[in-house]
C-alpha positions in Angstrom: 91.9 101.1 142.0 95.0 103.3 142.1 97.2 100.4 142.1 95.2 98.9 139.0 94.8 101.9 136.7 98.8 102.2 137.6 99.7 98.8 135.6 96.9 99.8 133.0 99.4 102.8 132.4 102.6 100.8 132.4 101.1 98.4 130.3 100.3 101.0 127.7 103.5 102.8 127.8 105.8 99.5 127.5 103.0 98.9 124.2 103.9 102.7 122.9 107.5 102.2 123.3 107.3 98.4 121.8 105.8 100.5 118.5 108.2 103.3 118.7 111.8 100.9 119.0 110.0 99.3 116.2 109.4 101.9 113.8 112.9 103.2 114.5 114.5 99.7 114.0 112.1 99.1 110.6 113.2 102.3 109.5 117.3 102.1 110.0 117.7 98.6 109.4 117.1 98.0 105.8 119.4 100.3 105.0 122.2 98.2 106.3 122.9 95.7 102.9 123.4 92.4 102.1 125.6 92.6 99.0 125.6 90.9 95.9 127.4 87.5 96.0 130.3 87.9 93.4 129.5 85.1 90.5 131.4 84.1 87.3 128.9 82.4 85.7 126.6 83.9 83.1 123.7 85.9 84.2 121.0 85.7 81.8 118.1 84.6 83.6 115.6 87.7 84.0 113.4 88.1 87.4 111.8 91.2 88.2 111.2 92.6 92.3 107.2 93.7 91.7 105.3 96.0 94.9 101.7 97.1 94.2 102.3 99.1 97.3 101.5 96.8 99.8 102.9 93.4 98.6 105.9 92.5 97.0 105.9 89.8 94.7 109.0 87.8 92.8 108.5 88.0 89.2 110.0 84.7 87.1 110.0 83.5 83.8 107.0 81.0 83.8 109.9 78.2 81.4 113.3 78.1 81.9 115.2 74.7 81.4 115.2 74.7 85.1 111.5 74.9 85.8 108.1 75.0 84.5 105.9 76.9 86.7 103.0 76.3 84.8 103.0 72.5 86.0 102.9 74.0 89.4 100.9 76.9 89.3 97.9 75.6 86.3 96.4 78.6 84.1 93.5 77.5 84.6 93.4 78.0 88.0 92.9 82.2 86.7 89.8 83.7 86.0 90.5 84.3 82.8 92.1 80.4 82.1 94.5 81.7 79.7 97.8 80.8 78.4 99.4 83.2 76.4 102.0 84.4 79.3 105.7 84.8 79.3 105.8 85.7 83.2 104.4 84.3 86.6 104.8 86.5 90.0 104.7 84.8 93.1 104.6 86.6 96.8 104.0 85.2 100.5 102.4 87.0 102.9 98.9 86.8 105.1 95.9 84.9 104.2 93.9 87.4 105.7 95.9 90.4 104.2 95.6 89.0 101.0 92.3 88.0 100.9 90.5 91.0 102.4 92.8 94.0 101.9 93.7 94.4 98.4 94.8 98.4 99.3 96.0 100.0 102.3 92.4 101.8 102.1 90.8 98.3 102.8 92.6 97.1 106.0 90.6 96.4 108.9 92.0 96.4 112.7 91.2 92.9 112.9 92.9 92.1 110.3 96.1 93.5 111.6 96.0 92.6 114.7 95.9 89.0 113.9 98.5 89.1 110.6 100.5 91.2 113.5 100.8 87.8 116.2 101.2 85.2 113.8 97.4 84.5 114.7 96.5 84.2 111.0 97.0 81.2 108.0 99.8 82.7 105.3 98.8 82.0 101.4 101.2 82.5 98.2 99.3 84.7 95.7 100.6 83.9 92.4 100.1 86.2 89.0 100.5 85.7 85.5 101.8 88.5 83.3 102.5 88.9 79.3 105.2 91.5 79.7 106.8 93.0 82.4 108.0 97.1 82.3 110.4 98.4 84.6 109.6 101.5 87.1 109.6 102.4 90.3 107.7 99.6 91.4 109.3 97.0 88.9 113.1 96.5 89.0 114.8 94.2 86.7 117.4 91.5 88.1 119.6 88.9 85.8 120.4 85.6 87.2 122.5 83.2 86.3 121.5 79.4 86.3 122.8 78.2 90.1 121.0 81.8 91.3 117.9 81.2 90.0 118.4 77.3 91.0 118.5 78.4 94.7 115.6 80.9 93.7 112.9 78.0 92.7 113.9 76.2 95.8 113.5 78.9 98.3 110.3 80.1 96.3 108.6 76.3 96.1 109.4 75.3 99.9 106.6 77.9 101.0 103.7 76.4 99.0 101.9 74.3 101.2 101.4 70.6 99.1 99.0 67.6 99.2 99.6 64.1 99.8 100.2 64.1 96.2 103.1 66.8 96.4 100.8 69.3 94.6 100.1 72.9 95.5 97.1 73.6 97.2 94.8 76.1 95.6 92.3 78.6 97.9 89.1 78.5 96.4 88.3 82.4 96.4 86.4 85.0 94.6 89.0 87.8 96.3 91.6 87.2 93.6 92.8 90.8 92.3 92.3 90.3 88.3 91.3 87.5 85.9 94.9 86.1 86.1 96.0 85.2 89.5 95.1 82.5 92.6 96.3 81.8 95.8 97.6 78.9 97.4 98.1 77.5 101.0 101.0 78.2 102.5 104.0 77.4 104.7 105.1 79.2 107.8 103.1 82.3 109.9 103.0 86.1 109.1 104.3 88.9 111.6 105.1 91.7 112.0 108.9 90.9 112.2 108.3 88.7 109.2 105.9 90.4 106.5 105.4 89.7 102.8 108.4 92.2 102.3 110.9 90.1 104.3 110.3 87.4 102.9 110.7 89.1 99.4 114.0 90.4 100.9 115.3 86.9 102.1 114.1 85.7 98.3 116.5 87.9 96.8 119.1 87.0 99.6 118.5 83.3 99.2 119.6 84.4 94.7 122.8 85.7 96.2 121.5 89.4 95.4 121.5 93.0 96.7 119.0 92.8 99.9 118.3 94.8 103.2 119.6 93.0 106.4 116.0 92.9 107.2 113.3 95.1 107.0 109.1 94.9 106.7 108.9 97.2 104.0 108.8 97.1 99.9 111.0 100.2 100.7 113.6 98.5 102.7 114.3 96.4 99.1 113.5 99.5 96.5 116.0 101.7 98.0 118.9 98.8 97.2 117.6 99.0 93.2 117.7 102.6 92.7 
């Protein structure tokens, strides 16, 4: 019994420490940068870094010469069907995050837990806006055409296709407004790999100002100040 309630002990102290390195390392590490890659070219191409507080989303003209992500992501997909927007954001992160925690408020153990050790599905949640405004949760980027090229790549590899090559939409009535969706998705959520980090490497992938790493929308704010 001794012997037994001695390992339940260890076991919960290497678990505490696990949490504490982590909290130190997720709060000292984005502040190490990735700096903007140095560029000639024109930058005219304007994408905005979006957080709602829990998820960060990559904001993109819907029709540039380069792409039309209304062929990808249909409008009528929304609630609301329409297709008057100049704007479409797009974020990766956990199905089950997404689906059933819309605010910090919401989140549910289980749901943690499993979004925690890549037990859940990921999704891409994808909304469509009129206007963007800049603020502290909206920050305003310029690209120019081989950034944003590299951008729609990095951005499109994560949605999970058909046999036809199409993006795969997740029938659900937990979309946040009349003008989003989800889709499938590529690749598994952690928590050394959250919808934040992959924002981050988004914005690394454009050759722009990023944390080395970091879980937080925080980690990326505090390199747009």
């Amino acid at each position: 019994m001794k012997k037994t309630l001695q390992i339940i002990l260890k076991v919960i102290a290497a678990i505490v420490g696990l949490v504490i390195i982590y909290v130190i390392l997720a709060l000292t590490i984005p502040y190490i940068p990735v700096q903007k890659k140095a560029t000639n070219d024109v930058a005219d191409i304007p994408v905005y870094i979006y957080t709602n507080g829990v998820h960060t989303d990559i904001v993109m003209p819907i029709r540039t010469d380069q792409m039309d992500w209304s062929e990808k992501i249909p409008f009528q997909n929304t609630l609301s069907k329409s297709t008057d927007f100049n704007y479409v954001g797009i974020g990766w992160g956990d199905k089950g995050f997404y689906l059933d925690t819309p605010t910090w408020a919401q989140l549910k153990v289980s749901t943690a837990f499993y979004a925690a050790f890549w037990l859940g599905d990921s999704a891409m949640h994808t909304t469509f806006y009129k206007t963007m405004t800049e603020g502290d949760d909206c920050k305003k980027i310029m690209l120019t055409k081989a950034q944003y090229e590299e951008l729609i790549k990095f951005v499109d590899s994560k949605f999970d296709k058909n046999t036809a090559g199409q993006n795969i939409l997740i029938e659900t009535d937990a979309v946040y407004s009349k003008d989003d969706a989800f889709y499938e998705a590529q690749g598994s959520y952690s928590f050394l790999y959250t919808c934040n980090t992959w924002t981050n490497n988004a914005l690394k992938a454009a050759g722009q100002k990023a944390a080395l790493w970091t879980p937080t929308d925080f980690g990326i704010f505090q390199h747009y100040k």
